[in-house]
C-alpha positions in Angstrom: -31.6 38.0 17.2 -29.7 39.1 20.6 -27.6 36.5 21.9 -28.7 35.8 25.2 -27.5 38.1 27.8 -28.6 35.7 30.7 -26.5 33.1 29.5 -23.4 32.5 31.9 -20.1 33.8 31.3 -19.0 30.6 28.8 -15.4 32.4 27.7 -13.8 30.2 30.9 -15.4 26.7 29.6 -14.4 27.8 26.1 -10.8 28.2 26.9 -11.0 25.3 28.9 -12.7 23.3 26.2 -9.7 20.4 26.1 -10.8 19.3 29.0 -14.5 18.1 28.4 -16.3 21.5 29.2 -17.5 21.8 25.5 -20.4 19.6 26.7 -21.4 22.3 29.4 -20.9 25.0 27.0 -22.9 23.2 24.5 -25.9 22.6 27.5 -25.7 26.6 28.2 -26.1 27.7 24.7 -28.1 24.6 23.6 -31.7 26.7 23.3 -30.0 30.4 21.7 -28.2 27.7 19.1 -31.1 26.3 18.4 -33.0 29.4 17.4 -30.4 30.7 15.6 -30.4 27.2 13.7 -34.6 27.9 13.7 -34.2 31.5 11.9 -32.7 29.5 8.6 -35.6 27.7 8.3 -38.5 31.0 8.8 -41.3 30.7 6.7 -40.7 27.7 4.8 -42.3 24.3 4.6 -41.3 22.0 6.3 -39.8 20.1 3.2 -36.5 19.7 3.7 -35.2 16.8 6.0 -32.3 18.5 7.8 -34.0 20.3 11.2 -32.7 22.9 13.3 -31.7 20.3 16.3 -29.5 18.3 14.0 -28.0 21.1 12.4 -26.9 22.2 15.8 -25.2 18.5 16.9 -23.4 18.5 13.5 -21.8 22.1 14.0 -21.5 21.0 18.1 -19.8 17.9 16.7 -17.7 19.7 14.2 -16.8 22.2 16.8 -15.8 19.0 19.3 -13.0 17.9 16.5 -11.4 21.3 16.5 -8.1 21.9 18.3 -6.7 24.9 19.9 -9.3 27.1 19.8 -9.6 29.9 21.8 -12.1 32.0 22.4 -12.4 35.6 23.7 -15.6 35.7 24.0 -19.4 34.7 23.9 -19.3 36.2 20.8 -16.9 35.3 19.3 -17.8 31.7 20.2 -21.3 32.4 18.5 -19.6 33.8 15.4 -17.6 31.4 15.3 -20.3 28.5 15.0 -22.7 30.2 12.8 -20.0 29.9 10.2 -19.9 26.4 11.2 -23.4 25.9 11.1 -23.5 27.6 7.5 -20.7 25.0 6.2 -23.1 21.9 7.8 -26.3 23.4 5.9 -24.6 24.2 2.5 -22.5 20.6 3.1 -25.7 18.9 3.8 -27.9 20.4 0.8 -25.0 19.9 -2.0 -24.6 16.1 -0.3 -28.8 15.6 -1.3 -28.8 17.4 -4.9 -26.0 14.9 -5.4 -28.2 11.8 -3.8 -31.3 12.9 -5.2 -30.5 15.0 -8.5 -33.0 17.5 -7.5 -35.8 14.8 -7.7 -38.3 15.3 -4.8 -36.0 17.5 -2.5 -37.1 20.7 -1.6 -34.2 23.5 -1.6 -33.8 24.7 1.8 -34.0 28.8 1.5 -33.5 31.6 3.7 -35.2 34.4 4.7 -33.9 37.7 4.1 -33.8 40.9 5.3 -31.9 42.7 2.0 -34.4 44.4 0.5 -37.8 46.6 2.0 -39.3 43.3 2.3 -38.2 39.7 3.5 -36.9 37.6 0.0 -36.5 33.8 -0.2 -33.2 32.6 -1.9 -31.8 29.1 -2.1 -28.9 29.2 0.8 -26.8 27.8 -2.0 -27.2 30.9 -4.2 -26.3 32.7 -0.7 -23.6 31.2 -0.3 -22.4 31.3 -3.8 -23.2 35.2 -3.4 -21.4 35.3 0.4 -18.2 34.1 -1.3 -17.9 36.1 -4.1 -18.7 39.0 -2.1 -15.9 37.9 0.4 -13.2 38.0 -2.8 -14.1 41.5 -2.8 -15.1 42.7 0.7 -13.9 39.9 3.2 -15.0 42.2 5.8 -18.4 42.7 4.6 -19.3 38.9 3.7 -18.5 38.6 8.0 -20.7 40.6 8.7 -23.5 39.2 6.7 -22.1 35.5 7.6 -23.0 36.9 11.5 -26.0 38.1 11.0 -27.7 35.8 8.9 -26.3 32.1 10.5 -24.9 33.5 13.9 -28.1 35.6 14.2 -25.6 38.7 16.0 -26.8 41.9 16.2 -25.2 45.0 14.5 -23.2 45.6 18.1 -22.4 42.0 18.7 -20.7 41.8 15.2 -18.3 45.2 15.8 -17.4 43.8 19.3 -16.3 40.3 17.7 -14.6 42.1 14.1 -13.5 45.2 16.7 -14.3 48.0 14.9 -17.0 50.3 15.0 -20.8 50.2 15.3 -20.9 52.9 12.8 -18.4 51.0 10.3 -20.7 47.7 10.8 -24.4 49.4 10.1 -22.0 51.2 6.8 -21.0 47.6 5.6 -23.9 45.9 6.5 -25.9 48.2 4.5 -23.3 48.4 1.0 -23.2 44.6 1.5 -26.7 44.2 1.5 -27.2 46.1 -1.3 -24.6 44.3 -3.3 -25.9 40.5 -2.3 -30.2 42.0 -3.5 -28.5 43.0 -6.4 -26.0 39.7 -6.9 -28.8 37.6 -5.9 -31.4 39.2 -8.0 
């Protein structure tokens, strides 16, 4: 997914963000956050009680509580949320195996692009996965952190880690192979 290019230049309301313009910042990127949020959920039933417009006021509303951030840029902004909105959905499904012991609660899963075809894992095993791949590739479990819950694009994601598109389509593709094998 392509973060909206017609979006407004938000970098000026995100540097200005201590003084109330997270709200506006939140009403220009309200609809791209939302599919991004939407993406987790592809191809599942509608089981599981968290939906994508909550998941987007919690990370909003985590994002609200921060201090001294600064941005540099749309993207970096929308990096920097999907990691939010990944600690919200793996916060959120640990808190109901804990309430519910399993009983009656479907897993919330993810669909994948790893492999030749789409695969469904638990976004607990993924994150499980995501962090032991970051003990041994920090750089590599980024880029799969932005393109699975930021929804960036190969591009997006060397602009915001600044390096090159040819060193992100390299680690995206060792990474993936590392979290189908890890997660298989």
């Amino acid at each position: 997914m392509q973060l909206n290019p017609d979006i407004g230049d938000i970098t000026q309301l995100l540097q200005n963000s201590d003084s109330g313009d997270l709200d506006e910042v939140l009403n220009l990127t309200y609809n791209e956050l939302k599919k991004i949020a939407r993406s987790f959920f592809s191809g599942q039933e509608n089981a599981h009680t968290i939906q994508p417009t909550v998941l987007v006021h919690e990370a909003f509303m985590k994002l609200q509580n921060k201090k001294g951030l600064d941005f540099q840029s749309r993207g970096h902004f929308y990096a920097f949320l999907g990691t939010i909105m990944r600690h919200v959905l793996v916060d959120y499904i640990r808190k109901k195996k804990a309430e519910k012991r399993g009983s009656g609660y479907s897993e919330v899963t993810m669909v994948t692009g790893l492999g030749s075809t789409p695969s469904k894992w638990d976004i607990l095993d993924v994150d499980r996965s995501l962090n032991r791949l970051e003990k041994k590739n920090a750089r590599r479990a980024r880029v799969v952190e932005l393109k699975f819950f930021a929804g960036a694009t190969n591009q997006e994601i060397a602009d915001v880690l600044e390096v090159s598109l040819a060193t992100i389509e390299r680690d995206w593709a060792l990474a993936r192979a590392w979290l189908h094998k890890d997660l298989t």
